[in-house]
C-alpha atoms as an extended CHARMM CRD file, in Angstrom:
* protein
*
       239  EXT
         1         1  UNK       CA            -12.8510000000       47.0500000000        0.8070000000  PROA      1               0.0000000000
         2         2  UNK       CA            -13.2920000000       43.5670000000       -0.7230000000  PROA      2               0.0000000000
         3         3  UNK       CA            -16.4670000000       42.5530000000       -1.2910000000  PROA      3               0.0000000000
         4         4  UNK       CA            -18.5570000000       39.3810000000       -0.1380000000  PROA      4               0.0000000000
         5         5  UNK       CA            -15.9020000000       38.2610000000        2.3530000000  PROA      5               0.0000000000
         6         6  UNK       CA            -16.6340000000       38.4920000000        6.1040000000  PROA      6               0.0000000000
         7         7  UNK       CA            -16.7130000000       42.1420000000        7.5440000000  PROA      7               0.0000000000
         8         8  UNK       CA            -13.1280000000       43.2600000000        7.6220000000  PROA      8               0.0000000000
         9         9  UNK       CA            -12.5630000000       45.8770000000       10.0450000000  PROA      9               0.0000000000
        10        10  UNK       CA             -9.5600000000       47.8560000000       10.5750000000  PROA      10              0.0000000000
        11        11  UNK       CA             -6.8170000000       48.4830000000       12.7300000000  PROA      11              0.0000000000
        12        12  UNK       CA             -3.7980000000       50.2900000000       10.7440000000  PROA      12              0.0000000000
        13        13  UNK       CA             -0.4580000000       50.0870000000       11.4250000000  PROA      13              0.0000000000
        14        14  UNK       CA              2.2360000000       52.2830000000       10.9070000000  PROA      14              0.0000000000
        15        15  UNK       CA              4.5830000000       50.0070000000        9.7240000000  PROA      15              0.0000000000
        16        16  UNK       CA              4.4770000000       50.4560000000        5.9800000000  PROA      16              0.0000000000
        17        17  UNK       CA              6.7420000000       51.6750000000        3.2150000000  PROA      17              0.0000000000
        18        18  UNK       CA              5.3400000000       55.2120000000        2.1460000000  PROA      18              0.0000000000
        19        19  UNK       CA              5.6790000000       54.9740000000       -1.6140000000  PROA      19              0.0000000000
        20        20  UNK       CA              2.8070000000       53.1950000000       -3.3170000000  PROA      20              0.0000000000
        21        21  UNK       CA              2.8910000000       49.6930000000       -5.4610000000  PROA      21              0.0000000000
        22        22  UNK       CA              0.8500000000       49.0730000000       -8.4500000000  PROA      22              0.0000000000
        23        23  UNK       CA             -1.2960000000       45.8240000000       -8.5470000000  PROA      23              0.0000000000
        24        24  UNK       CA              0.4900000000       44.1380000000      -11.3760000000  PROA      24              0.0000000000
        25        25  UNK       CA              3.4200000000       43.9340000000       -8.6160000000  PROA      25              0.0000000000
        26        26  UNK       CA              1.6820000000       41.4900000000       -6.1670000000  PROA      26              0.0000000000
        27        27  UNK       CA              3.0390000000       38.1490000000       -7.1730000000  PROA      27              0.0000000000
        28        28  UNK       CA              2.8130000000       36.1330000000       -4.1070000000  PROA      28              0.0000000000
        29        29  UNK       CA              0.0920000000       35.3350000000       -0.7830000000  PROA      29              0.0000000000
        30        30  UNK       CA              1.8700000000       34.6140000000        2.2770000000  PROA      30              0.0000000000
        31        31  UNK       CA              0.6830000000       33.3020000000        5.4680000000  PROA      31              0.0000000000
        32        32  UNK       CA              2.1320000000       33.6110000000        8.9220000000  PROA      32              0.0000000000
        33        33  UNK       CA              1.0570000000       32.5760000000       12.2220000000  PROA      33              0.0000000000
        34        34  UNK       CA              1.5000000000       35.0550000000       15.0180000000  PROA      34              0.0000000000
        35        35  UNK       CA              3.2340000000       33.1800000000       17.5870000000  PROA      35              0.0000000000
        36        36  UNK       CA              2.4090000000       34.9360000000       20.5620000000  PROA      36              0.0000000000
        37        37  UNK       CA              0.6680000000       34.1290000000       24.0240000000  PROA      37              0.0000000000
        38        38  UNK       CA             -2.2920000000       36.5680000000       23.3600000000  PROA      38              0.0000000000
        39        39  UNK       CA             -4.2170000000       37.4890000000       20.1650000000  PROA      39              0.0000000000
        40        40  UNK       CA             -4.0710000000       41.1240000000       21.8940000000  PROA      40              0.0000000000
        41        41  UNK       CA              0.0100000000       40.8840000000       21.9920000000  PROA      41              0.0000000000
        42        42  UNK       CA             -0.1360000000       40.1910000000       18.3530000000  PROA      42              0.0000000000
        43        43  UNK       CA             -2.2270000000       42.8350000000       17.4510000000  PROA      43              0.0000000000
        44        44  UNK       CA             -0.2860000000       45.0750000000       19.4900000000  PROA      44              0.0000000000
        45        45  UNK       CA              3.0760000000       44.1270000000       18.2850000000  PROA      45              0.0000000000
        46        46  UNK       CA              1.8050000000       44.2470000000       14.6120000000  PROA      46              0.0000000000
        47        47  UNK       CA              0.8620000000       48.1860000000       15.1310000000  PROA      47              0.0000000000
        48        48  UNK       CA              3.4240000000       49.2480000000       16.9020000000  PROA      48              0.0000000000
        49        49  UNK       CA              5.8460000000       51.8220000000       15.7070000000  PROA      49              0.0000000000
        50        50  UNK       CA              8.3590000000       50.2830000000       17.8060000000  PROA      50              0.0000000000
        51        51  UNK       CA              7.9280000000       46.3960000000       16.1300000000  PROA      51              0.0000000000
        52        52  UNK       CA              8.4650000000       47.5900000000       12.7800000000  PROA      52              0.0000000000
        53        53  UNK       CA              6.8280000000       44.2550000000       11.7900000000  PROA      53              0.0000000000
        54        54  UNK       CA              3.5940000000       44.3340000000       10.1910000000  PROA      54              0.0000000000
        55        55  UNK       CA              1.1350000000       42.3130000000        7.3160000000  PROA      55              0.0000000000
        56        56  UNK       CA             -1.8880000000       43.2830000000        5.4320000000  PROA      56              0.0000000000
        57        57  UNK       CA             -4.6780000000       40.9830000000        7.0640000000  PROA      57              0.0000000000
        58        58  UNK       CA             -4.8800000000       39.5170000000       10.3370000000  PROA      58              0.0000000000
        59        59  UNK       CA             -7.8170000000       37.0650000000       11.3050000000  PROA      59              0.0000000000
        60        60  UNK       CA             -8.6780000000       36.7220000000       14.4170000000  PROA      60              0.0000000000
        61        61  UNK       CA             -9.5990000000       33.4190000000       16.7380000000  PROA      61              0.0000000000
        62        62  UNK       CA            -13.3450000000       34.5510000000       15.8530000000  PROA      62              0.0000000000
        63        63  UNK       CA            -12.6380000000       34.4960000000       12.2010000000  PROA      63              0.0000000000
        64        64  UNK       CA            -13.0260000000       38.3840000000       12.3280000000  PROA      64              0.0000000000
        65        65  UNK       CA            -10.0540000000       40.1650000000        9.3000000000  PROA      65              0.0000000000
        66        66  UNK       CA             -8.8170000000       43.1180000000       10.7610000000  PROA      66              0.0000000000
        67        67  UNK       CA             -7.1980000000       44.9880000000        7.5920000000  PROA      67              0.0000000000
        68        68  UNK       CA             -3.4180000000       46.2660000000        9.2870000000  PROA      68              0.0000000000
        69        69  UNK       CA             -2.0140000000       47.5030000000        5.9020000000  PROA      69              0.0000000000
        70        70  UNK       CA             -3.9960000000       48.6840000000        2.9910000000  PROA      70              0.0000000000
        71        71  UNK       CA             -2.7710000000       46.3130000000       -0.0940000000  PROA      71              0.0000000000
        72        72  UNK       CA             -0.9600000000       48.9270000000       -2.1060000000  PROA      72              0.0000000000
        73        73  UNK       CA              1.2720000000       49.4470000000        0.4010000000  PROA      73              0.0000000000
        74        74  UNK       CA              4.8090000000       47.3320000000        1.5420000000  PROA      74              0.0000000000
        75        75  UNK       CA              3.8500000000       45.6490000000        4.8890000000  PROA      75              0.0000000000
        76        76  UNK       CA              6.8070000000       44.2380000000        6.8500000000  PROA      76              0.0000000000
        77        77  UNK       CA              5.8730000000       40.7590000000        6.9000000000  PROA      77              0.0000000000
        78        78  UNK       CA              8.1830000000       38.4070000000        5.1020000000  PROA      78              0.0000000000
        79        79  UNK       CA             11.9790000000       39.6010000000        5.9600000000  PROA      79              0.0000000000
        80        80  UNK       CA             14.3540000000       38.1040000000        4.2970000000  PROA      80              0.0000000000
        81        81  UNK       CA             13.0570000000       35.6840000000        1.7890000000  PROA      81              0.0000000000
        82        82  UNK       CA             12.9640000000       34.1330000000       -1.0780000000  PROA      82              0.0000000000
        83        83  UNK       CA             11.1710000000       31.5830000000       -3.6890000000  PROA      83              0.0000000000
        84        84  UNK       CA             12.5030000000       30.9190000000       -6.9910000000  PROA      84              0.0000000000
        85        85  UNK       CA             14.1630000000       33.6880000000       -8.2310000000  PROA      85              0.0000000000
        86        86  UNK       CA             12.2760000000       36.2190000000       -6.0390000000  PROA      86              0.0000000000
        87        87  UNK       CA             13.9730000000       37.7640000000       -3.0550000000  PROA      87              0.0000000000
        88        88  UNK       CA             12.4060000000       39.9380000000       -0.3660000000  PROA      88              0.0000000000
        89        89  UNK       CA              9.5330000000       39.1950000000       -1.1540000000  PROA      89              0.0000000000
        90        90  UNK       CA              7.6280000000       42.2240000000        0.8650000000  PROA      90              0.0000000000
        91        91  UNK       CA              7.4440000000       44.0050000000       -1.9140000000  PROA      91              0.0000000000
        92        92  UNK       CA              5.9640000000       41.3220000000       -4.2170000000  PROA      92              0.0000000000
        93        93  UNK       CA              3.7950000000       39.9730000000       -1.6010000000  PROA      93              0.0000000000
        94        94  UNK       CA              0.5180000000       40.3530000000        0.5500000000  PROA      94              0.0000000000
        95        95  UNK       CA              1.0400000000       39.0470000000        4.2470000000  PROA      95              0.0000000000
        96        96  UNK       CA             -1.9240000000       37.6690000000        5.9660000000  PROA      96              0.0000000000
        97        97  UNK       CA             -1.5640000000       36.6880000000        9.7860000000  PROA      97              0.0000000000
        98        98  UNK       CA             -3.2810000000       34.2690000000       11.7590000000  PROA      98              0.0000000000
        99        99  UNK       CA             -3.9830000000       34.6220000000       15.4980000000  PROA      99              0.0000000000
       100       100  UNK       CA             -2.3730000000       30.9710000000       17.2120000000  PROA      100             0.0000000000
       101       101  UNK       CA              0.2790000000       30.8770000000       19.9370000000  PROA      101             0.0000000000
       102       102  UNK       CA              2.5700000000       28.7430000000       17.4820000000  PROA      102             0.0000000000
       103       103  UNK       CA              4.9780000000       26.0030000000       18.2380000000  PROA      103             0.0000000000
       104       104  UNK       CA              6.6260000000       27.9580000000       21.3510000000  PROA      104             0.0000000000
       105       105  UNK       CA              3.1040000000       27.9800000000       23.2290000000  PROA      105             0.0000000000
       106       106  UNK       CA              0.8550000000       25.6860000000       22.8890000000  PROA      106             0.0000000000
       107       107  UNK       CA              0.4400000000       25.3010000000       18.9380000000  PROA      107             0.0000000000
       108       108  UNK       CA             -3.2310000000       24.7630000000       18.1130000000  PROA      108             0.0000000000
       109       109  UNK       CA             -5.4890000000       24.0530000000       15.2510000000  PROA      109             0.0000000000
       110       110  UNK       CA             -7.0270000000       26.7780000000       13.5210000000  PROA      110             0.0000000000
       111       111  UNK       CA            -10.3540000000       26.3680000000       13.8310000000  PROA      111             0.0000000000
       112       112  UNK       CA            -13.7070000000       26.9120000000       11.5660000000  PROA      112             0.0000000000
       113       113  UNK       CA            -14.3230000000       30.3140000000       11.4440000000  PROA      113             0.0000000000
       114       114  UNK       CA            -10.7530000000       31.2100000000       11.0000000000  PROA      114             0.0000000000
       115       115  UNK       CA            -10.5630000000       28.6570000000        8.2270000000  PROA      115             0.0000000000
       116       116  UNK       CA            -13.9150000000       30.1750000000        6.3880000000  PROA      116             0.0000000000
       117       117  UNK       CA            -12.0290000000       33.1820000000        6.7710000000  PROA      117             0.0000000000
       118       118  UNK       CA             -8.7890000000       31.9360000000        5.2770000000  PROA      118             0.0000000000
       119       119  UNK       CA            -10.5640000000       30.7420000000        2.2360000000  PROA      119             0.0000000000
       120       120  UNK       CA            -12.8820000000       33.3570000000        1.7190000000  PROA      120             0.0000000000
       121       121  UNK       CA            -10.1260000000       36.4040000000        1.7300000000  PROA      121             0.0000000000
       122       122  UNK       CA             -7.3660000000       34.3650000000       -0.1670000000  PROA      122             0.0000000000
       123       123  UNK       CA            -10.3130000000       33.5680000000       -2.8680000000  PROA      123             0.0000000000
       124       124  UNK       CA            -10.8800000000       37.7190000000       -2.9870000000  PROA      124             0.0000000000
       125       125  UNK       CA             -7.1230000000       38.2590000000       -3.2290000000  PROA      125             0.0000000000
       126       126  UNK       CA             -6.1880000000       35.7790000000       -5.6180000000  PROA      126             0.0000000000
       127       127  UNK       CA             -8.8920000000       37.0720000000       -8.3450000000  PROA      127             0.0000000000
       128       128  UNK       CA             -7.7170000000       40.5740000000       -7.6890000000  PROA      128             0.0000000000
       129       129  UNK       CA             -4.3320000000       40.2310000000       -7.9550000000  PROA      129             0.0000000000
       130       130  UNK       CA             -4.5270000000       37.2170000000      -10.3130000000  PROA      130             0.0000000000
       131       131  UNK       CA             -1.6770000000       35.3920000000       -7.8390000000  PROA      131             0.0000000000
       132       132  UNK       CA             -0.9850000000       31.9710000000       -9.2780000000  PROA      132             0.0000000000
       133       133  UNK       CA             -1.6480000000       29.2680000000       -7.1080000000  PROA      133             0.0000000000
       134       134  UNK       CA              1.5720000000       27.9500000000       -7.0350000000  PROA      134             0.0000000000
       135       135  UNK       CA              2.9440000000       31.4260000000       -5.6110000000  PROA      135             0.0000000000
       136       136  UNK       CA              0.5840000000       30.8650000000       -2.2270000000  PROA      136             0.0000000000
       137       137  UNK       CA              2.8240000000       29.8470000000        0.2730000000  PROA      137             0.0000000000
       138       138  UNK       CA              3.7040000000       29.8300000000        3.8580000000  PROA      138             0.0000000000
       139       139  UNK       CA              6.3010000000       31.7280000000        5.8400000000  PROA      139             0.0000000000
       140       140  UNK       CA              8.1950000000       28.6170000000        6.4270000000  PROA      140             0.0000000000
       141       141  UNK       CA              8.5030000000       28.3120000000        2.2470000000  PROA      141             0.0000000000
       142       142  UNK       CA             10.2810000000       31.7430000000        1.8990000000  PROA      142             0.0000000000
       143       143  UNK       CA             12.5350000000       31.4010000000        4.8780000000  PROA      143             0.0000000000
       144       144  UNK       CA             12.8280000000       27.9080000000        5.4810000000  PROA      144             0.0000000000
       145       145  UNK       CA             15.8950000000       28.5620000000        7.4200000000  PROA      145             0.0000000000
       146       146  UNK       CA             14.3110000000       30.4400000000       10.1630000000  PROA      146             0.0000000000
       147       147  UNK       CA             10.8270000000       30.0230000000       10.2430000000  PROA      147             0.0000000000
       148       148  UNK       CA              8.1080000000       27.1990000000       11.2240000000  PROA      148             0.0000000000
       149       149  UNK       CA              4.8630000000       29.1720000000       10.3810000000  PROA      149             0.0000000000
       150       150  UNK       CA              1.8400000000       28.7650000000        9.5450000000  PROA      150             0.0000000000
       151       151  UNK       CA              2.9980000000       25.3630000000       10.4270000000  PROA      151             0.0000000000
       152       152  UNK       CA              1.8480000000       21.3870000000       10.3490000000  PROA      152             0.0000000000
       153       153  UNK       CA             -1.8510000000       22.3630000000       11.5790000000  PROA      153             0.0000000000
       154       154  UNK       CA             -2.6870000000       25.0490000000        8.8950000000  PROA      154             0.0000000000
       155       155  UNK       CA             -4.9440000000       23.4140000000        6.2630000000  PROA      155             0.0000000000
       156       156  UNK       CA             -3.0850000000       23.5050000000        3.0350000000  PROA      156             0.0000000000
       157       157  UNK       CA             -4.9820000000       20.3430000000        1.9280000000  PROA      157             0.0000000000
       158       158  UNK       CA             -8.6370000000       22.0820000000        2.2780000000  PROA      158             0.0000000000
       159       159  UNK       CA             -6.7290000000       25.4560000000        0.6540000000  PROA      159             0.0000000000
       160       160  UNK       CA             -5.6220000000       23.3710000000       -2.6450000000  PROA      160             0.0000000000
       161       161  UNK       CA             -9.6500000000       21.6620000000       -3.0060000000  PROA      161             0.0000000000
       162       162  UNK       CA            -10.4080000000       25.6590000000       -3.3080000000  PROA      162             0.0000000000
       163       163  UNK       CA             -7.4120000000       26.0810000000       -5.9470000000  PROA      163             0.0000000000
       164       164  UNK       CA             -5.7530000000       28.0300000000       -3.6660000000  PROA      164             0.0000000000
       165       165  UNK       CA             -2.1430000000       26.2590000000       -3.6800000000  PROA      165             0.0000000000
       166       166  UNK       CA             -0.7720000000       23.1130000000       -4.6970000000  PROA      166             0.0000000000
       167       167  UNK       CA             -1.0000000000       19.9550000000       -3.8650000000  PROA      167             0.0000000000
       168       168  UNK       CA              0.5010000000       16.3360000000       -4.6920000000  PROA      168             0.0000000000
       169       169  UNK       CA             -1.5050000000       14.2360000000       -6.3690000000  PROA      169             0.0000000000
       170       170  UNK       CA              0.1850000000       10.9370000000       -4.3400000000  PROA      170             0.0000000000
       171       171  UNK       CA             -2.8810000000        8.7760000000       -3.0150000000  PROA      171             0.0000000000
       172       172  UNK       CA             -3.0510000000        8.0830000000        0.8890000000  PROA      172             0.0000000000
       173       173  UNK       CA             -1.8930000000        4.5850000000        0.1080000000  PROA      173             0.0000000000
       174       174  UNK       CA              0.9230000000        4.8380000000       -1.8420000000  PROA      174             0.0000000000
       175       175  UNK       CA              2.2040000000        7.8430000000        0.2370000000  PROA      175             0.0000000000
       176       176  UNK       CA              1.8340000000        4.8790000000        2.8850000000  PROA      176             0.0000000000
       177       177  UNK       CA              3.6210000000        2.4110000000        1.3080000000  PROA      177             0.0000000000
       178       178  UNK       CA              6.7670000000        4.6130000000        0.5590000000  PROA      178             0.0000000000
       179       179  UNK       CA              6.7160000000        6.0510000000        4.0000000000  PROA      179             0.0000000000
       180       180  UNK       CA             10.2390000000        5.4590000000        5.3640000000  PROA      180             0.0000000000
       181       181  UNK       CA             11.3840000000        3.6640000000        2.7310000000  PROA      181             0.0000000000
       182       182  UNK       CA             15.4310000000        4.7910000000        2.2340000000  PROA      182             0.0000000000
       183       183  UNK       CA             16.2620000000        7.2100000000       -0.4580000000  PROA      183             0.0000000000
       184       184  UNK       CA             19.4520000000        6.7750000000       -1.6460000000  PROA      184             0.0000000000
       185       185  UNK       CA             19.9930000000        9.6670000000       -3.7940000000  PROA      185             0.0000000000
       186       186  UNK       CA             19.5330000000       12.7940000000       -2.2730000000  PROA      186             0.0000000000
       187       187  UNK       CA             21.5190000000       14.7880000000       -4.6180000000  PROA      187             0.0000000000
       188       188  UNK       CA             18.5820000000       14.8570000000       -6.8930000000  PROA      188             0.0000000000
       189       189  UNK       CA             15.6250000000       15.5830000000       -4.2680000000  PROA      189             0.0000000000
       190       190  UNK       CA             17.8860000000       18.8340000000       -3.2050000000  PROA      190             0.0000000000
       191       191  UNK       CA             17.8840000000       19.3370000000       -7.1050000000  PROA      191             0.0000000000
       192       192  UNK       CA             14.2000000000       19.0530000000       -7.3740000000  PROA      192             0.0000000000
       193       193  UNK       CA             13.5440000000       21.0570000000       -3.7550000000  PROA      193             0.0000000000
       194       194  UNK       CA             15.6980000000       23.9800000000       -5.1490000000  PROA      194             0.0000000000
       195       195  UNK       CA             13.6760000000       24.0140000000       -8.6430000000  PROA      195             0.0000000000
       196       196  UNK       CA             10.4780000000       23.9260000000       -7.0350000000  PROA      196             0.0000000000
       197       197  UNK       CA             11.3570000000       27.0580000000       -5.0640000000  PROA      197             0.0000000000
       198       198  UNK       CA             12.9930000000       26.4540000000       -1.6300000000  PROA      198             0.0000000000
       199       199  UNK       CA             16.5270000000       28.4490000000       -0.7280000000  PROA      199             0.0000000000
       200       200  UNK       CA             19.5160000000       25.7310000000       -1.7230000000  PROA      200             0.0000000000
       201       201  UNK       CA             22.5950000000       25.5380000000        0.5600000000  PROA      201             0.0000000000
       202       202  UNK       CA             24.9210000000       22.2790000000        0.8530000000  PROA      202             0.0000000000
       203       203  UNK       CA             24.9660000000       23.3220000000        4.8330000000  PROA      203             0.0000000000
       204       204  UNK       CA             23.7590000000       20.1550000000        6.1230000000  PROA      204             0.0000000000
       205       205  UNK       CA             22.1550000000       21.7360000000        9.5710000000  PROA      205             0.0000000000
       206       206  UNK       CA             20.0890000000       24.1140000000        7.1070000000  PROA      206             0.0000000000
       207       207  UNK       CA             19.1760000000       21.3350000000        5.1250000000  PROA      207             0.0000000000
       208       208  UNK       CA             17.8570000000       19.6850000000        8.0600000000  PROA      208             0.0000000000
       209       209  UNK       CA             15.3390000000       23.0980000000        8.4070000000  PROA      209             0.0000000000
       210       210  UNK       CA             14.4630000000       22.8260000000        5.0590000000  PROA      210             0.0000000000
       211       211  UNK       CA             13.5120000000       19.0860000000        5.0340000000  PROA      211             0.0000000000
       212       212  UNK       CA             11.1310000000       19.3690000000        8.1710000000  PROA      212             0.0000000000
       213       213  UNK       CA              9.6870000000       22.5410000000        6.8980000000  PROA      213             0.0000000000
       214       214  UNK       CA              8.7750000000       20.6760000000        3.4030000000  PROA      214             0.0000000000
       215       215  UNK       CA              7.0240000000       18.0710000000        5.3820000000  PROA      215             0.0000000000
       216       216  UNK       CA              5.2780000000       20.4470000000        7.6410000000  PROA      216             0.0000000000
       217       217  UNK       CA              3.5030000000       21.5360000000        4.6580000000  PROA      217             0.0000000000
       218       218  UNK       CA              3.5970000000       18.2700000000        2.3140000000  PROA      218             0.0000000000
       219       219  UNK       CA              3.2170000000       15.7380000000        4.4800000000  PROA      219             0.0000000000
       220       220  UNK       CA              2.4760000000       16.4980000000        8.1800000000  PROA      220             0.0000000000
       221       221  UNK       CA              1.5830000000       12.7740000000        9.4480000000  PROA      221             0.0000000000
       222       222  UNK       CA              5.6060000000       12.8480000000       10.0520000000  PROA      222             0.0000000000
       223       223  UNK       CA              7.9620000000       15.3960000000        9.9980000000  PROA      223             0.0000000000
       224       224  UNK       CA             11.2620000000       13.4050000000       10.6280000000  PROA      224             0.0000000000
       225       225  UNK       CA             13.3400000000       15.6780000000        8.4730000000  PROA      225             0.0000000000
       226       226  UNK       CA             14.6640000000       12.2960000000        7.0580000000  PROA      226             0.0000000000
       227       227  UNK       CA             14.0240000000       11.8570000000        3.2390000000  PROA      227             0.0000000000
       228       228  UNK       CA             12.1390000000        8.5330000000        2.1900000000  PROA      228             0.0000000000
       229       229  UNK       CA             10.4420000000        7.5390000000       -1.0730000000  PROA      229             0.0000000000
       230       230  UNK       CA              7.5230000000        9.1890000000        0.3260000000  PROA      230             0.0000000000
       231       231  UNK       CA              8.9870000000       13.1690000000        0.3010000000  PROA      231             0.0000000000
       232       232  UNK       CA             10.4590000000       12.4220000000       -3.0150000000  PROA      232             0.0000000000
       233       233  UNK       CA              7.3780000000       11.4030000000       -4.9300000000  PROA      233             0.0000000000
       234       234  UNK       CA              5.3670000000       14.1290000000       -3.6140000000  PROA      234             0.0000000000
       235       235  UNK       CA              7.9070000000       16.3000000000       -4.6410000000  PROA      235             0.0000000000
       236       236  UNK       CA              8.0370000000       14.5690000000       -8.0770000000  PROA      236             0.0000000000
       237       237  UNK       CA              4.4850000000       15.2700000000       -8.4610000000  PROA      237             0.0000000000
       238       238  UNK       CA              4.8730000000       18.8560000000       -7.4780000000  PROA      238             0.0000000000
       239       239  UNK       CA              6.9730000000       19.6880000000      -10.0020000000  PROA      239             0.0000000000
């Protein structure tokens, strides 16, 4: 059990490779929305022999954690994936779900207590595990091409204030100024997008998934999937 984070409770699932991972393999935090009508679906769904999906840490509208895989096991949360030079990255990675209905019903904010939550447990879990801050990421980051989640609304913002990912270090008003302004050379931001970690692919459709799903979690105010000055700057200051 982790200490001094809110009461985690449990709720095991059986979806789990058997064989047993040592700490020094946890590279990477991973967060996932559940997309479902019902928190209760979700949970279902997640310990269900029949899913065969599954995560380590699910929180709960209320903020409560329910812990569905212990840590030192494989939880099937990421799929195919992959960041840098890391691919499927469930064995690398801990999965943490987060109970909101998504973009097919009725996306919402996540609200306080799930957010105290959020910060508290991926505070625990980064000391642990000593996971870098630039290896925190979001479902959408490690399969771009196929996933939205945790989405536009999850606070990655508040998350790097707690040095819990990264951030750009573009001001509100500059990012204003450069807002739609035409980049010319995309050549170089798929360069950059590819070093910084996202999957590269010259299919333009995919690129397309890739583009919106940087801005979901870069720059939210407008995700256009067009690339101004704006997404190129942050990026710049990413890397």
């Amino acid at each position: 059990m982790l200490k001094n984070v809110e009461k985690v409770s449990i709720n095991f699932s059986p979806n789990f490779d058997l064989k047993k991972r040592p700490n020094y393999k946890v590279k990477y935090l991973i967060f996932h929305y559940t997309g479902m009508k019902s928190e209760a679906a979700a949970i279902k769904r997640l310990t269900s022999f029949n899913s065969k999906v599954s995560c380590h840490y699910f929180i709960k509208i209320n903020g409560e954690i329910l812990r569905i895989v212990p840590d030192s096991y494989i939880a099937w949360h990421a799929g195919t994936s992959s960041w840098k030079n890391d691919n499927f990255l469930n064995s690398s990675s801990i999965g943490i779900e987060i109970s909101n209905p998504g973009h097919d019903y009725n996306y919402k904010n996540f609200n306080t207590k799930q957010i105290r939550s959020i910060i508290s447990l991926s505070k625990k879990l980064k000391k642990k595990y000593r996971i870098k801050k630039e290896n925190i990421l979001g479902h959408s980051d490690i399969a771009p091409l196929r996933k939205k989640d945790p989405g536009e609304k999850f606070p990655w913002k508040l998350l790097a204030k707690n040095n819990l990912c990264l951030w750009h270090n573009i001001n509100v008003n500059d990012c204003k100024k450069l807002r739609k302004k035409k980049l010319h050379n995309y050549k170089n931001f798929d360069y950059l997008l590819f070093r910084f970690g996202y999957t590269f692919t010259k299919n333009s459709s995919e690129k397309v998934k890739i583009y919106k799903n940087f801005q979901r979690r870069f720059r939210p105010e407008l995700i256009s999937s067009v690339i101004d000055k704006e997404c190129y700057a942050i990026l710049k200051s990413l890397i």
